[in-house]
C-alpha positions as CSV (number, residue, x, y, z in Angstrom):
1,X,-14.4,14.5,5.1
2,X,-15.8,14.4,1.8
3,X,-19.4,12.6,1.8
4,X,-19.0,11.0,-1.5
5,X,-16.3,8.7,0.2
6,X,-17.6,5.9,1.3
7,X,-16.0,4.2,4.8
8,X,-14.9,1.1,5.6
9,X,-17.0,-1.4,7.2
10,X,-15.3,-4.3,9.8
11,X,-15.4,-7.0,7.0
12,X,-15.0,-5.6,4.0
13,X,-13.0,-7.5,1.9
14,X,-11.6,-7.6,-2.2
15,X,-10.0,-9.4,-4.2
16,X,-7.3,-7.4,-6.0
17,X,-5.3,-8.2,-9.0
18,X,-2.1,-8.5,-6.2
19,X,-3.9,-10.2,-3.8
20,X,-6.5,-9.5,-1.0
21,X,-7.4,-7.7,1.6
22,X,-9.7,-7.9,4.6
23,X,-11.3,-4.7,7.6
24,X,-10.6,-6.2,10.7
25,X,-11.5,-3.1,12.7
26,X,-12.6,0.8,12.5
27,X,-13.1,3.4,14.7
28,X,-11.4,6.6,16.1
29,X,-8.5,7.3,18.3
30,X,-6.9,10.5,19.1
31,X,-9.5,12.4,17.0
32,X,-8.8,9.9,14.3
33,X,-10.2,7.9,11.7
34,X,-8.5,4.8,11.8
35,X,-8.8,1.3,9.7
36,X,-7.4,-1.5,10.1
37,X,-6.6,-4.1,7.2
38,X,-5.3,-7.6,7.2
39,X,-3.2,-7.5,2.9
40,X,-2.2,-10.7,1.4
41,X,0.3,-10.0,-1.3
42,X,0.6,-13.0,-3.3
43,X,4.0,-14.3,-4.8
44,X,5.6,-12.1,-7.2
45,X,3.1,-9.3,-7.0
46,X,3.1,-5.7,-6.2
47,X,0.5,-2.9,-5.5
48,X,0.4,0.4,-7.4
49,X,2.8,3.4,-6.5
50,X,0.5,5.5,-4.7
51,X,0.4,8.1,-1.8
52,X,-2.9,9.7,-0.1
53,X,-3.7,13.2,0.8
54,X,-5.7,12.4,4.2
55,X,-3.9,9.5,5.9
56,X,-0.8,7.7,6.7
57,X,-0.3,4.1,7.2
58,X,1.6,1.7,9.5
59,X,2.7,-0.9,8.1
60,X,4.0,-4.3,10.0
61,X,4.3,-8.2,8.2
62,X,3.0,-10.6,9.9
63,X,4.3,-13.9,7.8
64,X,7.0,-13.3,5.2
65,X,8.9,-11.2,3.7
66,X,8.0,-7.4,2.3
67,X,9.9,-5.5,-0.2
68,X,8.7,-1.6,0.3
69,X,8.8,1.2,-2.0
70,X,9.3,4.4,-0.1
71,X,9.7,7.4,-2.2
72,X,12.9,6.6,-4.1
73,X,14.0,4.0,-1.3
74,X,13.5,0.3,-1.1
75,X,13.2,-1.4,2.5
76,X,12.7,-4.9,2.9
77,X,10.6,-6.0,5.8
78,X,10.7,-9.6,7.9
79,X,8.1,-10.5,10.1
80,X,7.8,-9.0,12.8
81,X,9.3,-5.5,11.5
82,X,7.1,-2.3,10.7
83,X,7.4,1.1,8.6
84,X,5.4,4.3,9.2
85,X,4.0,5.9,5.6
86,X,3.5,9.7,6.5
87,X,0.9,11.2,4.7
88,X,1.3,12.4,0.9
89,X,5.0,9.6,0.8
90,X,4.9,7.6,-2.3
91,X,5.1,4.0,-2.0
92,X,4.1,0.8,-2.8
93,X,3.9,-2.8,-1.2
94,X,5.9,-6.0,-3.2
95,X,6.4,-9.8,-2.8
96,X,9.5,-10.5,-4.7
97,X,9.1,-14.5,-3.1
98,X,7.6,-17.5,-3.7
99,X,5.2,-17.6,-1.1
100,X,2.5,-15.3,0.8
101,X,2.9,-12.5,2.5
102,X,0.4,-11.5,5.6
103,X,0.6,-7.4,6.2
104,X,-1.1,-5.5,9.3
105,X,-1.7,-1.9,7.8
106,X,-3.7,0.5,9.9
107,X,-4.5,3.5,8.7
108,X,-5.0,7.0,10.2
109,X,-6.9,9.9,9.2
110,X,-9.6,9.9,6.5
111,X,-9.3,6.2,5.2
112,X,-11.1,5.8,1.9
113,X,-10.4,3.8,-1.3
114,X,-11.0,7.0,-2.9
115,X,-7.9,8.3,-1.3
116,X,-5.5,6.8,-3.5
117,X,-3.1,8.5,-6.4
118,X,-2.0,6.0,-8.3
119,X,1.4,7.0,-10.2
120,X,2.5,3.0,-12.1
121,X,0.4,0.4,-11.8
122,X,1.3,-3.1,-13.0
123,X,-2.8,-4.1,-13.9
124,X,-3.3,-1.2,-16.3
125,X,-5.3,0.8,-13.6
126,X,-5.6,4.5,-14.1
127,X,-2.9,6.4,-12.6
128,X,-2.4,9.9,-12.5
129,X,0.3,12.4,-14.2
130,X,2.9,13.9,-11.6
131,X,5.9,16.2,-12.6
132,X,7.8,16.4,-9.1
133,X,11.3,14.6,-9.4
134,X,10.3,12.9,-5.9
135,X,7.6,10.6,-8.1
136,X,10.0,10.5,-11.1
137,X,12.5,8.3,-8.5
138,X,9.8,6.5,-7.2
139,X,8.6,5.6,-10.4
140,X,12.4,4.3,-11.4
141,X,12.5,2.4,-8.1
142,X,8.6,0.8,-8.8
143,X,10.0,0.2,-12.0
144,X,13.5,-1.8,-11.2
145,X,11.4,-4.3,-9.0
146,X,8.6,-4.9,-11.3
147,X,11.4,-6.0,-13.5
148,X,12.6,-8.1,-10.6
149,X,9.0,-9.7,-10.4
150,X,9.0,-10.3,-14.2
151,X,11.9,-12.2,-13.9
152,X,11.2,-14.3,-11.0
């Protein structure tokens, strides 16, 4: 663990351009890090296609419906329904509907913000250069639904 990488605090919250996201617990299990995070992706938003070096994610919605980028596949979640993101899998997190929706994501391994490799963004954010034809899909997959969102 690097110790320029600052942790997460129980309360931590921002304000993204996608939406929000709140800590509602940390700590370790099975010689883990873990983080826990309540995400609000607002209507016809979506989160950078990313993947992390020291964690995976679980993801599970708790109010409506999620449309998931995973590598060059796209899930849609209800509530009530989860996905596992192993470590170093691109993907991303969309709301292709008209209203909010609540996602559970905990987090396991080293969880930073500092962790994240952004690949497209749809804010302008940095992202970084990858030549592997797994991120070349992905990137074609972020890119059809941020042309779904555009037209919504």
């Amino acid at each position: 663990m690097s110790s320029h990488m600052e942790a997460y605090k129980i309360g931590d919250e921002d304000t993204r351009p996608w939406g929000s996201y709140k800590v509602t617990d940390v700590g370790m299990a099975n010689d883990l890090e873990f983080c826990e995070k309540l995400i609000i992706v607002n209507p016809a938003n979506i989160l950078s296609l990313q993947s992390h070096d020291l964690r995976q994610e679980t993801w599970r919605v708790v109010k409506g419906e999620l449309t998931v980028v995973l590598n060059d596949t796209v899930i849609t979640l209800q509530a009530g329904e989860d996905i596992f993101i192993p470590k170093g899998d691109i993907h991303a997190m969309a709301n292709l509907t008209g209203e909010d929706c609540h996602v559970f994501e905990r987090q396991e391994g080293t969880c930073r913000e500092e962790d994240i490799h952004r690949y497209m963004d749809a804010y302008g954010r940095d992202v970084a250069e990858a030549n592997n034809p797994v991120v070349a899909a992905s990137l074609e997959t972020y890119q059809n639904i941020l042309n779904k969102i555009k037209a919504l």
